[in-house]
RODO-2510 file (C-alpha; in nm, 4 decimals, decimal comma):
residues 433
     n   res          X          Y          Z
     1     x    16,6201    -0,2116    -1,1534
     2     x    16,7945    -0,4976    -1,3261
     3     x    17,1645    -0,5594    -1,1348
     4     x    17,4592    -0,7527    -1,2541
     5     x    17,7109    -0,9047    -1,1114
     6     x    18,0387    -1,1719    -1,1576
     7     x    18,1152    -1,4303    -0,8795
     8     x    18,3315    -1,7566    -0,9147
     9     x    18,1396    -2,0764    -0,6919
    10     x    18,4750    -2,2890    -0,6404
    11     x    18,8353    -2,2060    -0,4911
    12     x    18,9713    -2,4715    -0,7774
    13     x    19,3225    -2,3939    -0,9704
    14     x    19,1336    -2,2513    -1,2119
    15     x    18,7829    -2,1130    -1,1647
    16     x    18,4732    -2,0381    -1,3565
    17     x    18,3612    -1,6660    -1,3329
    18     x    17,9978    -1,6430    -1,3495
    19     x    17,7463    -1,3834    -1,4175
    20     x    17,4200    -1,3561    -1,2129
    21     x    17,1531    -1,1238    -1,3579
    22     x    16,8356    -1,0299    -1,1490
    23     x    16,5406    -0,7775    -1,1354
    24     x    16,3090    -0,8367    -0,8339
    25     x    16,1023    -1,1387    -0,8706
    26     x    16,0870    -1,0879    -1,2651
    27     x    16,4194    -1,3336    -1,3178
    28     x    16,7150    -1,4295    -1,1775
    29     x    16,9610    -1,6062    -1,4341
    30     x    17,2813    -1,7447    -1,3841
    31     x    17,5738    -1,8738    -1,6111
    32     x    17,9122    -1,9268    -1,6477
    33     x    18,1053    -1,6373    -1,9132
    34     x    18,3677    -1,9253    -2,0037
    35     x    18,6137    -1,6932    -1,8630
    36     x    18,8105    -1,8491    -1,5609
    37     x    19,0250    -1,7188    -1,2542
    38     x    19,3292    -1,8737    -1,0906
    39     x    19,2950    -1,9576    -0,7266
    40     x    19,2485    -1,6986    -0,4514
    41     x    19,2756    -1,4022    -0,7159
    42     x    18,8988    -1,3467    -0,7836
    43     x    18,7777    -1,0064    -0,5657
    44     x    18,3746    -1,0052    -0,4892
    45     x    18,3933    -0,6456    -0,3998
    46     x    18,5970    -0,5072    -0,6976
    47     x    18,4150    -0,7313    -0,9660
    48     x    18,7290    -0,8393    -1,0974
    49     x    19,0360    -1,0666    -1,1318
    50     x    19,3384    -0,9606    -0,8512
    51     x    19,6816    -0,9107    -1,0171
    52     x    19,8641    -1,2247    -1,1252
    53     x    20,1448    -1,3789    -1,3553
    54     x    19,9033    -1,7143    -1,4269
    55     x    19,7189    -1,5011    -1,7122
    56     x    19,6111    -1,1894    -1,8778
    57     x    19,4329    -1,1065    -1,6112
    58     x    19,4147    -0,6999    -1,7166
    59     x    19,2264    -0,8023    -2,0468
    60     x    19,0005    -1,0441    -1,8664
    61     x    18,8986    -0,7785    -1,7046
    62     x    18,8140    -0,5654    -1,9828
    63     x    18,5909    -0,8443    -2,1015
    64     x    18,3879    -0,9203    -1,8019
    65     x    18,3197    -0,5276    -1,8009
    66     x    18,2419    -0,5071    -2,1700
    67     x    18,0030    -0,8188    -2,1280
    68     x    17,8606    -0,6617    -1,8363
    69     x    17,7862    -0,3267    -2,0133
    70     x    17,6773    -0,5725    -2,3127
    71     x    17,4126    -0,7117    -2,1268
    72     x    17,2508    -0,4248    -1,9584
    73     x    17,2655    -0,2555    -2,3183
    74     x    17,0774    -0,5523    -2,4525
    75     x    16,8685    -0,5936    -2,1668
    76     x    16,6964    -0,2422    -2,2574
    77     x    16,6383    -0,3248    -2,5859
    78     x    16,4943    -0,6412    -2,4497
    79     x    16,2321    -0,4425    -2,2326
    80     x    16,1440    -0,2371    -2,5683
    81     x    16,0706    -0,5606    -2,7496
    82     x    15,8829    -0,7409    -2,4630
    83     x    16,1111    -1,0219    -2,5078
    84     x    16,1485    -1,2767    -2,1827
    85     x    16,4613    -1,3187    -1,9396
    86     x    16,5436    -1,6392    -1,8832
    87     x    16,8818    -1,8501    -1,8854
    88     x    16,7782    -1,9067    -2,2464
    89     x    16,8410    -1,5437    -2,3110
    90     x    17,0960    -1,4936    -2,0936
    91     x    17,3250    -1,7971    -2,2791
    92     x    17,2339    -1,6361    -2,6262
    93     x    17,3998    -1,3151    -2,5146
    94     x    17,6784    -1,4162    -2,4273
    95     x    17,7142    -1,6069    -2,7143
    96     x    17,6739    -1,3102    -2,9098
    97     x    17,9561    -1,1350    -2,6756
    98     x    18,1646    -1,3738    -2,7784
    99     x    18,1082    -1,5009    -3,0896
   100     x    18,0519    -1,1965    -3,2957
   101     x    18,0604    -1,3971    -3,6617
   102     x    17,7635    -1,5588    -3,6051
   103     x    17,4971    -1,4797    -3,8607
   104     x    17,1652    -1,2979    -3,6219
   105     x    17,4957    -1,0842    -3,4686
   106     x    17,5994    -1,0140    -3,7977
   107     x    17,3115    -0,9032    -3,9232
   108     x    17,2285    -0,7092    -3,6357
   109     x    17,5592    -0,5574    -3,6023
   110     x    17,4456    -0,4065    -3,9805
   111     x    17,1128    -0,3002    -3,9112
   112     x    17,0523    -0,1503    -3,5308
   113     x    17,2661     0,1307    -3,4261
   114     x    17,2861    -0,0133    -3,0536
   115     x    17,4651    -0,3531    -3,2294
   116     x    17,7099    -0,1449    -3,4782
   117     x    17,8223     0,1089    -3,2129
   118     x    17,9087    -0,2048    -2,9428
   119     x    18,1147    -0,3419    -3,2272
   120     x    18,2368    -0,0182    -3,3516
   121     x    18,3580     0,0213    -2,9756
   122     x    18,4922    -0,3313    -2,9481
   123     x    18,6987    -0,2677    -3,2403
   124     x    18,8076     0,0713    -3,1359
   125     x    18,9995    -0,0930    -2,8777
   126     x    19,2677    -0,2364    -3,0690
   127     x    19,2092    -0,0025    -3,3683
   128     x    19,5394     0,2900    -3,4067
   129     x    19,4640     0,6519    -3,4614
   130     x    19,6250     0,8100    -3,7693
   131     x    19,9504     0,8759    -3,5571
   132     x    19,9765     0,4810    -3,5070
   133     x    19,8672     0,5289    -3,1599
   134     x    19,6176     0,3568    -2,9739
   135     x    19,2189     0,5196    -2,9584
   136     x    19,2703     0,6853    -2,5867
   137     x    19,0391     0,5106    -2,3116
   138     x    18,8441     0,9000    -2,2983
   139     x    18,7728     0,8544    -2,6461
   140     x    18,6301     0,5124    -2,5944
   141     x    18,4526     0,6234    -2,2733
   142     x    18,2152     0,8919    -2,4700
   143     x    18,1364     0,6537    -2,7617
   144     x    18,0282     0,4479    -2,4576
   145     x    17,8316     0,7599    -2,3411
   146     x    17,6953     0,8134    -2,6578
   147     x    17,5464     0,4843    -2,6970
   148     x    17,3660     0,4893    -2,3475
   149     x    17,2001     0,8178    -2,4683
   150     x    17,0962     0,6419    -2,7578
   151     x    16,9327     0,3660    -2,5279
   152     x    16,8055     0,5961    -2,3374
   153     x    16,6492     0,7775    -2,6780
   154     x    16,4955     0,4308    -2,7949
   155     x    16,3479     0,3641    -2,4473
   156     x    16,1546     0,7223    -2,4279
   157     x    15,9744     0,6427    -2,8088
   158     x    15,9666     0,2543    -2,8062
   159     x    16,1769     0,1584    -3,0579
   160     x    16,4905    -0,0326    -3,1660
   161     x    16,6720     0,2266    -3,3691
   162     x    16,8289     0,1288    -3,7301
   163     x    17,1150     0,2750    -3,8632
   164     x    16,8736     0,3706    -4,1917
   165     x    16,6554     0,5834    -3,9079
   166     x    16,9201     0,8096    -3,7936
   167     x    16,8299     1,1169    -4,0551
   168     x    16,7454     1,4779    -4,0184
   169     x    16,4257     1,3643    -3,8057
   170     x    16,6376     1,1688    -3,5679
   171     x    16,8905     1,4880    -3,5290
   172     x    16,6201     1,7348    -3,4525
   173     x    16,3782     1,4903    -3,2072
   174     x    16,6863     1,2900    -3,0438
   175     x    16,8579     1,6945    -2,9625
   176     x    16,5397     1,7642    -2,8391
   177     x    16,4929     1,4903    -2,6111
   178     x    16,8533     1,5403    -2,4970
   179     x    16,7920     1,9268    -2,3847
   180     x    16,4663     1,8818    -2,2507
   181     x    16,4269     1,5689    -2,1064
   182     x    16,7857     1,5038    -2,0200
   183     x    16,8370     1,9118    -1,9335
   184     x    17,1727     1,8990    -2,1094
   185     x    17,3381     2,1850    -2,2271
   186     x    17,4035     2,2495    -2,6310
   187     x    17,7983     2,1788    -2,5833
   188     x    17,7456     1,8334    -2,4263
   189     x    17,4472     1,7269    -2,7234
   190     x    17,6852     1,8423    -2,9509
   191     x    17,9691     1,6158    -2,8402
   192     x    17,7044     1,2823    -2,8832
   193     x    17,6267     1,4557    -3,2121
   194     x    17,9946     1,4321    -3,3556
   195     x    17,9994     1,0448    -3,2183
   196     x    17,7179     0,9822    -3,4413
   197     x    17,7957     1,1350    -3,7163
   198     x    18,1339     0,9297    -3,6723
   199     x    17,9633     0,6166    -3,6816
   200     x    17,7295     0,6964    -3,9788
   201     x    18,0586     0,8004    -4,1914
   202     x    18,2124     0,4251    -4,0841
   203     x    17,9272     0,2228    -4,1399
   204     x    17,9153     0,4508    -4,4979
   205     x    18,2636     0,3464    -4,5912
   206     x    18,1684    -0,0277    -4,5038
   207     x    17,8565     0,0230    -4,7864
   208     x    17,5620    -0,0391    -4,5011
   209     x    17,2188     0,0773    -4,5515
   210     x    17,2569     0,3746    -4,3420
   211     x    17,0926     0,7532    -4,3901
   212     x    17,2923     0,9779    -4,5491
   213     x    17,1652     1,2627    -4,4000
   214     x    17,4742     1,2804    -4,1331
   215     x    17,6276     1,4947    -4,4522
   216     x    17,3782     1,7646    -4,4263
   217     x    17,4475     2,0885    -4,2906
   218     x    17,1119     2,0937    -4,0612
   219     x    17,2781     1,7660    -3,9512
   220     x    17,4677     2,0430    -3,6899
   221     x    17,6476     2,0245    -3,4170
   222     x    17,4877     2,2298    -3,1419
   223     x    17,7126     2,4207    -2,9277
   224     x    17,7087     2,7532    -2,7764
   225     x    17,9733     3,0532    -2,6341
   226     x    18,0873     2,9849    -2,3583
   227     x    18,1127     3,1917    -2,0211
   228     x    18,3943     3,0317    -1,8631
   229     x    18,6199     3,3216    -1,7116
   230     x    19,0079     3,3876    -1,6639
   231     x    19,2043     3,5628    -1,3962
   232     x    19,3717     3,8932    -1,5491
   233     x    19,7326     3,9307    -1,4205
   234     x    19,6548     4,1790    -1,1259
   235     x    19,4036     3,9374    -0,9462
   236     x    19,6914     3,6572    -1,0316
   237     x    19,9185     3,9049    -0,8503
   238     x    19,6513     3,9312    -0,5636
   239     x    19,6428     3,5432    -0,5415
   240     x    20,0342     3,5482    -0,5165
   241     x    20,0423     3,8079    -0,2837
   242     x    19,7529     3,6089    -0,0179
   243     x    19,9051     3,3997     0,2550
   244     x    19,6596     3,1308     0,3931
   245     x    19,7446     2,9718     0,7472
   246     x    19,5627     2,6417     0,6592
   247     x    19,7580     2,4010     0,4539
   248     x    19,5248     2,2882     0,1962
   249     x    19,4791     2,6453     0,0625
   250     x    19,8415     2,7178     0,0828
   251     x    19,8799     2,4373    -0,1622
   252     x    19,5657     2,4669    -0,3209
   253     x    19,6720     2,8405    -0,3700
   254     x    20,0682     2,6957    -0,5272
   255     x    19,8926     2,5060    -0,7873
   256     x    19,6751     2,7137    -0,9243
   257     x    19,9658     3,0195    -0,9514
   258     x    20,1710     2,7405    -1,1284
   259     x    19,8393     2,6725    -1,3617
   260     x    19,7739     3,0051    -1,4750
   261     x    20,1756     3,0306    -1,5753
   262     x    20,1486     2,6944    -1,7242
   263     x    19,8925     2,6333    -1,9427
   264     x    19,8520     2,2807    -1,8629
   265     x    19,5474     2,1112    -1,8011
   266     x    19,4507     2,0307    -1,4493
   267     x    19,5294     1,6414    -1,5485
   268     x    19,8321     1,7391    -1,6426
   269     x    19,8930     1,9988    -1,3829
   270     x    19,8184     1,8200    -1,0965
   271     x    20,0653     1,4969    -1,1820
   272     x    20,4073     1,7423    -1,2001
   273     x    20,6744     1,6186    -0,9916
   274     x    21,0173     1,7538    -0,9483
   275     x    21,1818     1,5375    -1,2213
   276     x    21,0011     1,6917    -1,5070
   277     x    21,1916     2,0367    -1,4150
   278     x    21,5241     1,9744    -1,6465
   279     x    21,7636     2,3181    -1,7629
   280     x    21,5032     2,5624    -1,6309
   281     x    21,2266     2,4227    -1,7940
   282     x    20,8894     2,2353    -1,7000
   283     x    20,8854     1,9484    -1,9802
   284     x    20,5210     1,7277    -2,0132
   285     x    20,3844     1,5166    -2,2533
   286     x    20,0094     1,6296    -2,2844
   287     x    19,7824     1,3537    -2,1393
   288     x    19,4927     1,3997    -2,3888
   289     x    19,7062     1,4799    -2,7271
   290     x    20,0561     1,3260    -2,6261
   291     x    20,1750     1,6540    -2,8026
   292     x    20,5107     1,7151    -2,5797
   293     x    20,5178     2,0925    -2,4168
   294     x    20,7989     2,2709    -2,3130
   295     x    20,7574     2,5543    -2,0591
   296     x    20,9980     2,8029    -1,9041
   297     x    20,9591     2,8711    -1,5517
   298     x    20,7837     3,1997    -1,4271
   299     x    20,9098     3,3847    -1,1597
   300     x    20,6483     3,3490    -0,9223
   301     x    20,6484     2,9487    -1,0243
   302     x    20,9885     2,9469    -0,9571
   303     x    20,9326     3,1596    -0,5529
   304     x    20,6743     2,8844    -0,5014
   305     x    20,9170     2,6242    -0,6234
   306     x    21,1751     2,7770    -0,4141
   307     x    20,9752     2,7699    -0,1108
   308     x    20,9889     2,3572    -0,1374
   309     x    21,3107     2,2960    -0,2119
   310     x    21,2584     2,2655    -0,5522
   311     x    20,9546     2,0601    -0,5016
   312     x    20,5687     2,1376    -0,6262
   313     x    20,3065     2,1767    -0,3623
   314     x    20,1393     1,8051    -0,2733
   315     x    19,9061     1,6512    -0,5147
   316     x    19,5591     1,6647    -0,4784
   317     x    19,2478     1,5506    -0,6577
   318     x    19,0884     1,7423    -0,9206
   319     x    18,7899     1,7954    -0,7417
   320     x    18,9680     1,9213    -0,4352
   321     x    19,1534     2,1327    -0,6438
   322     x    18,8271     2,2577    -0,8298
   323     x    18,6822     2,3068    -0,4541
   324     x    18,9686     2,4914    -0,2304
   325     x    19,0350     2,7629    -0,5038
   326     x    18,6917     2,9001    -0,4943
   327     x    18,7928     2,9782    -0,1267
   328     x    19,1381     3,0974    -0,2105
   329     x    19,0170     3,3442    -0,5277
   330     x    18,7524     3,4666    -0,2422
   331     x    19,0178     3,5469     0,0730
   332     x    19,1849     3,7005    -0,2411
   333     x    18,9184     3,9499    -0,2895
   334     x    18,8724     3,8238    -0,6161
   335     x    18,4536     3,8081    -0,5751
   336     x    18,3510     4,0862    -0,7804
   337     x    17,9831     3,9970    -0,9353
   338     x    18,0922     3,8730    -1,3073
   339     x    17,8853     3,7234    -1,5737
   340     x    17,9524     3,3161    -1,6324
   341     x    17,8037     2,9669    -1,5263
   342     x    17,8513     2,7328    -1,2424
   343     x    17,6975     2,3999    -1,1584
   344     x    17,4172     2,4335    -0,9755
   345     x    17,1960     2,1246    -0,8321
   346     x    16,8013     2,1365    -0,8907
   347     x    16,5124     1,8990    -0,9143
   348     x    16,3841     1,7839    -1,2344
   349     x    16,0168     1,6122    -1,3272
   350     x    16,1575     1,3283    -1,5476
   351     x    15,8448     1,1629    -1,6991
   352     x    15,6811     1,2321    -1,3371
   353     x    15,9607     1,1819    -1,1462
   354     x    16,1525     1,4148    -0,9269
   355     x    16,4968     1,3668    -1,0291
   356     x    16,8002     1,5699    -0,8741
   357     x    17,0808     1,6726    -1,0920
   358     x    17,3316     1,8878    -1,1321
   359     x    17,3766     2,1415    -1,4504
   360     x    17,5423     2,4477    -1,5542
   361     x    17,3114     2,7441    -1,5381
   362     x    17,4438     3,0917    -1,6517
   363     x    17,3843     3,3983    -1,4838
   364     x    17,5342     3,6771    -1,2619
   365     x    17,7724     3,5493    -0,9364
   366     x    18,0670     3,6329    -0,7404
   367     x    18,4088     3,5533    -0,9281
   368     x    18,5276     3,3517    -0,7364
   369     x    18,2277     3,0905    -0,7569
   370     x    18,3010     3,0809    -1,0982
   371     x    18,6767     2,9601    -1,0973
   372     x    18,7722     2,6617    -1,1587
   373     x    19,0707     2,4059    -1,2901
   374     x    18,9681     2,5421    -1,6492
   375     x    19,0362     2,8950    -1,5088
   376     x    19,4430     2,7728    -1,5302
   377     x    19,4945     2,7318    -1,8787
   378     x    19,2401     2,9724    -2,0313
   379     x    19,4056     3,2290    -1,8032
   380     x    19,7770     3,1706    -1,9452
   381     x    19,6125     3,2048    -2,3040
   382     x    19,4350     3,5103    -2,2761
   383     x    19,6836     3,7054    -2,0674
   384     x    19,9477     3,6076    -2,2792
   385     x    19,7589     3,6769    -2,6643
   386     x    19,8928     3,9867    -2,8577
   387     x    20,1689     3,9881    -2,6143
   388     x    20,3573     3,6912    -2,8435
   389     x    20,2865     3,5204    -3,1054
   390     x    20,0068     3,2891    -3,1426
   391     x    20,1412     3,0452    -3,2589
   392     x    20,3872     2,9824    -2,9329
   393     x    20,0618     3,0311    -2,6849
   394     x    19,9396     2,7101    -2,9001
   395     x    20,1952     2,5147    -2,8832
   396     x    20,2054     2,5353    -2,4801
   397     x    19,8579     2,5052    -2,4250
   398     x    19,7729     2,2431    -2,7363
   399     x    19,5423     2,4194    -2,9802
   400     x    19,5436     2,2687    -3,3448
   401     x    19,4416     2,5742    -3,5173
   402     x    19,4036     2,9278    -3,4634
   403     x    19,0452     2,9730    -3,5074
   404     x    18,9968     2,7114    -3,2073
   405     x    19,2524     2,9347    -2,9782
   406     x    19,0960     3,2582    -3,0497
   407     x    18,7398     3,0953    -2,9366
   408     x    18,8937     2,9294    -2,6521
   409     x    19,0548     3,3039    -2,5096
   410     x    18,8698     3,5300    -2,3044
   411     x    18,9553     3,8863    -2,3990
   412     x    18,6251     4,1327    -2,4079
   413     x    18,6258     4,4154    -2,7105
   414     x    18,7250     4,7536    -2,3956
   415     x    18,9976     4,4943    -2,3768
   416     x    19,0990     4,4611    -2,7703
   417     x    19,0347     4,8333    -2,7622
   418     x    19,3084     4,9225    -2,4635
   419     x    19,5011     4,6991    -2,6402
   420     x    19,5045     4,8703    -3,0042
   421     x    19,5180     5,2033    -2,8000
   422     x    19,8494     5,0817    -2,6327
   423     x    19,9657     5,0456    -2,9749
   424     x    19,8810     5,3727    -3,1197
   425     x    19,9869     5,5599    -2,7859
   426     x    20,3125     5,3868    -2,8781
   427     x    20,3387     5,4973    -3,2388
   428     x    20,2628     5,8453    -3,1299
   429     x    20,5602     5,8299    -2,8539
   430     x    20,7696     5,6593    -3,1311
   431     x    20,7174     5,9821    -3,4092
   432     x    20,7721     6,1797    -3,1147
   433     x    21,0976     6,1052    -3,0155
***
């Protein structure tokens, strides 16, 4: 496997940053990136340039990772094309990093999708959204996801992909390759989907020679239902009602009572601090919208608040949230066998070899193997739908339209059925009296 990595030779004022890239005894190729660091600030371990007032040293960064990933992306398109390693190589991509008006980048950059997604993502990084905000780093993370699947696409048939290629024959063998060689799930492919049908609609408006298939309907986006699960409000009252002696489900226990009467999303959730508590009210600004949510404090937030002076339970990482309130749900009782999916970890022949990974896989399983940080704000929808308007759940929780809400709620038809016979029962009572 071909590895990368940045290292300066001198402990100068200013100091060249060079790039070493080596596979075995194939090649080993060395050269300077042009880009330099002051003295004393360059880290080995961390790859990058140490914080400092003698330049941009944040933005440095950013290019010595996006050359890196530049590289490695051209590297595999390399090994498809048989084409040699060498410092020649080596100096000609970096060229092209950095000097993206030259006339072979130019041209490529119109031609292969691998070329006009690297510069879509370049320029996504100073682009503005419609709202005159900046594209948000998750955003620019999955485009980067997208394109590595698409590397990983051309490596599996041998070929250097065009932007012309990517019609209803690409859609149906690249999906394809993605469930069954990859193992991913219909959701995920239909995320890398959307990305690519984003960049066929930009390089359309720019008048390249690409397929215009991307407006088809059988150009889909696969997805499917899913079987994520919610807490009703009796097993929330069960939760509330469960003392733990150890600390971390105590607090692992807080949070998720103040998620399910929150709505927020665990990366919101799990970043509330006193200050954002101001006239009875829990005030955010949503992480992955910026859409600004005001929420009023539930009474059993409010006894958990109590119990710290005011102060929500410690932070902890998403992970160990997602971990600790399996256990609490199940000292909770809450382990009845319910339908849904969890990650499970299997092996995998991957063009003959045994790869591990880890995938959801649906079937039957105790509840509380199936909660998790999503369980928070799908919980707060559902339990509070028909109860209030709609339209308030959404603006709590985020939803753009309704039709997206009322797939993202869990409420099974008994459930719709109780809840018109509630209704009835109280038009009967209503005549009656």
């Amino acid at each position: 496997m071909a590895t990368l990595n940045f290292r300066v030779k001198t402990n100068k004022d200013f100091n060249s940053i060079y790039v070493r890239f080596k596979q075995g005894g194939q090649f080993d190729v060395e050269l300077s990136t042009g880009i330099e660091a002051p003295k004393d600030r360059w880290s080995n371990p961390k790859q990058q340039i140490l914080q400092t007032t003698e330049m941009d040293y944040k933005a440095a960064n950013i290019k010595l990772r996006d050359l890196g990933a530049f590289i490695q992306s051209e590297f595999h398109l390399t090994k498809l094309d048989e084409v040699k390693v060498n410092s020649r190589w080596l100096k000609e991509k970096i060229s092209m990093f950095f000097n993206r008006e030259t006339n072979n980048a130019d041209i490529d950059n119109k031609v292969f999708v691998s070329n006009y997604i690297t510069n879509f993502i370049e320029e996504a990084r100073t682009k503005k959204s419609r709202k005159n905000t900046p594209i948000k780093n998750r955003t620019i993370q999955h485009y980067n996801t997208t394109m590595n699947k698409i590397l990983d696409y051309e490596k599996f048939i041998g070929k250097r992909l065009k932007l012309i290629d990517l019609d209803l024959k690409f859609h149906s063998k690249f999906t394809h390759f993605l469930e069954h060689q990859q193992h991913l799930n219909p959701n995920t492919i239909g995320g890398y989907v959307d990305d690519i049908k984003l960049f066929c609609s930009n390089a359309d408006k720019r008048q390249l020679q690409v397929s215009k298939d991307y407006k088809l309907s059988e150009f889909y986006t696969p997805s499917n239902t899913t079987t994520d699960i919610y807490l009703n409000e009796d097993e929330i009252e069960k939760i509330f009602n469960t003392c733990f002696e150890q600390d971390y489900l105590d607090n692992a226990k807080d949070w998720l009572i103040i998620g399910v009467w929150t709505g927020l999303r665990v990366s919101d959730l799990l970043k509330l601090v006193k200050e954002d508590i101001r006239d009875g009210f829990i005030h955010n600004v949503n992480e992955k919208t910026d859409y600004p949510a005001i929420i009023p404090i539930h009474w059993q937030v409010q006894t958990l608040l109590d119990k710290r002076n005011g102060d929500f339970p410690r932070q902890i990482s998403d992970q160990k949230f997602n971990l600790y309130i399996k256990e609490v749900c199940k000292r909770a009782g809450i382990t009845e066998k319910t339908s849904g999916a969890k990650i499970i970890k299997s092996e995998v022949d991957t063009n003959g070899k045994k790869e591990t990974i880890h995938r959801k896989q649906r079937g039957i399983y105790p509840k509380n193997e199936l909660v998790s940080s999503h369980t928070c704000r799908r919980s707060f929808a559902t339990n509070l739908y028909g109860k209030i308007d709609t339209l308030t759940i959404m603006k709590v929780t985020g939803h753009k339209s309704e039709s997206q809400f009322l797939k993202y709620i869990k409420i099974t038809p008994i459930e719709y059925a109780e809840k018109l016979k509630s209704l009835w029962n109280k038009f009967i009572h209503g005549k009656a009296a």
